[in-house]
N, C-alpha and C positions, 0 to 999 in steps of 0.2 A: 632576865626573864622575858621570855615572851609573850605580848597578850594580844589576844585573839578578839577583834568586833564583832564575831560570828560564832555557832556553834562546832566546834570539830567535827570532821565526820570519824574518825577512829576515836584513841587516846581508849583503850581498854583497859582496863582495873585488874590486877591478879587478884582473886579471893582466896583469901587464908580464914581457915577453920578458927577457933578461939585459940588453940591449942600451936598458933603457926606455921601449921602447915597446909599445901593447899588441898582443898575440897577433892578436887580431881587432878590426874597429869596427865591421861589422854582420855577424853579430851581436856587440856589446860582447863583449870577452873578460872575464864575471866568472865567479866559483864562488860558491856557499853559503860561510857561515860553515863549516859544519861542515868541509868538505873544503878550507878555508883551513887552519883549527886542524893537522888533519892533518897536512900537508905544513908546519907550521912547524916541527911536533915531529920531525919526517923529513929535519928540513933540508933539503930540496927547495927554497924558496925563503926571500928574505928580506924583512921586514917593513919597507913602505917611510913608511906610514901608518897607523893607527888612528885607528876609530871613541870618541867616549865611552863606550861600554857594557863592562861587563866581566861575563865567563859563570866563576862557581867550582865545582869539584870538591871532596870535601871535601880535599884536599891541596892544592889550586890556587888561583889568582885570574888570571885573563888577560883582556887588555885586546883584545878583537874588531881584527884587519885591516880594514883598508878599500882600501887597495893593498898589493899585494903585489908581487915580481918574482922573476922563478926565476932558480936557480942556477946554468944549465945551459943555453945558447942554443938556441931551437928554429929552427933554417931554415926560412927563409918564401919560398924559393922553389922554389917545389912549384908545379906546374900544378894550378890548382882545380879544383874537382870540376864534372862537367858536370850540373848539375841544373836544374831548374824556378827554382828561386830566385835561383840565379848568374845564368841569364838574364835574371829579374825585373832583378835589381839592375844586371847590365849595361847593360840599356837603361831605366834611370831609374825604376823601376816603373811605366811609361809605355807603351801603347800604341804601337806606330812608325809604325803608319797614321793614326789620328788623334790622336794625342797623350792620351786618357783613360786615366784612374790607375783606373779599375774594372770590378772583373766580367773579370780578366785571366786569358789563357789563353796557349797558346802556337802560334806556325804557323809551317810550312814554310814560306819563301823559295819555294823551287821544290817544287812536290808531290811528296810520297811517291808519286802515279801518273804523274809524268813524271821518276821517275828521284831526288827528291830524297832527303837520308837525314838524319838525326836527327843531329845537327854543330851546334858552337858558329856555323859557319860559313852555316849554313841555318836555324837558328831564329834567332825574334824574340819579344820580349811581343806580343801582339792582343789586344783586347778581345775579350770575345764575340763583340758585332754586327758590328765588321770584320770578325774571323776565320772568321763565319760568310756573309758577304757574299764575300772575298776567296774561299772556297771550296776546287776542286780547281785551281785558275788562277794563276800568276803573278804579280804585283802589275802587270805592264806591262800581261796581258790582263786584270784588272780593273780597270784604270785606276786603282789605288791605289800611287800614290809611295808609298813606302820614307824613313823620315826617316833612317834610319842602316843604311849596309849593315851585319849580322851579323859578328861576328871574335869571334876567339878571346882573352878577355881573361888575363892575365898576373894571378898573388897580387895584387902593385902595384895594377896596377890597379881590382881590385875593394876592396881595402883601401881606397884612395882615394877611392873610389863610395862606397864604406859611411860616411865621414864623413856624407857629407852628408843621412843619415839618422840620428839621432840617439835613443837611447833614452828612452824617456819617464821616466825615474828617472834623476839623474846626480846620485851625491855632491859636495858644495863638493870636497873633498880630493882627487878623479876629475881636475879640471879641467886643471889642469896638465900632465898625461901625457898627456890627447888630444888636445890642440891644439898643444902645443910643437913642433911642425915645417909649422905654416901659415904662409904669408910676413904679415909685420904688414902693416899699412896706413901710410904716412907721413905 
């Protein structure tokens, strides 16, 4: 085991729900060390993993989290928030007109000048150039099909979505707790 005379500047905590699974998958539900440490001392959650590294006080010695799980269920069904990013991640960070992952923006379904309004149910991701081709027009009177009509996604489901984006840092000891409810392969 390795022990550190100094605070770490990473070492992040995966949080797990009471229920073991994590709070969020995009973005990954982690904390700082520091505000692991915290909440161990507060009994707020419990330590489900550990890092090799340990950070001392002069009274102390502790062995850094690495998963964690709180004490106390957080209900995850809650209607998401309606933001720029939920819609990204709803429709795949993908353009719905042409299918490109860049230079992403967002557009009315039906124009804000023909009555549209700002709804999970009327926005889409657009690239730029569609978005700015598609215009103040429709997708029918611009002759640009629509790959997914717009809805309103549920927690579930964006939880779900967020899999399949995956953080660019995953501890070995992570592994476990974010796949444990994908069907295997036979």
């Amino acid at each position: 085991m390795q022990v550190l005379s100094r605070p770490p500047s990473g070492f992040p905590a995966l949080v797990l729900n009471a229920d073991f699974r994590p709070l969020s998958y995009y973005p990954l539900s982690v904390w700082p060390w520091q505000e692991v440490v915290k909440a161990v001392f507060q009994e707020r959650v419990d330590v489900v993993s550990t890092y090799d590294k340990v950070v001392r006080s002069p009274s102390l010695e502790f062995q850094l989290p690495s998963v964690i799980a709180l004490k106390s269920y957080i209900d995850q069904d809650r209607q998401p928030a309606f933001t720029r990013f939920n819609v990204f991640l709803r429709d795949g960070f993908l353009c719905q007109y042409c299918g490109s992952g860049s230079d992403l923006t967002f557009d009315h379904v039906l124009p804000r000048s023909q009555g549209g309004t700002t709804s999970w149910e009327n926005i889409v991701a657009a690239c730029a150039p569609c978005n700015l081709r598609k215009g103040g027009r429709t997708p029918r009177q611009a002759d640009m099909p629509i790959r997914r009509d717009p809805f309103r996604p549920n927690s579930w489901q964006l939880q779900d979505l967020g899999r399949r984006f995956p953080p660019n840092y995953l501890h070995q000891s992570w592994l476990d707790y974010l796949y444990w409810d994908i069907e295997l392969e036979p």
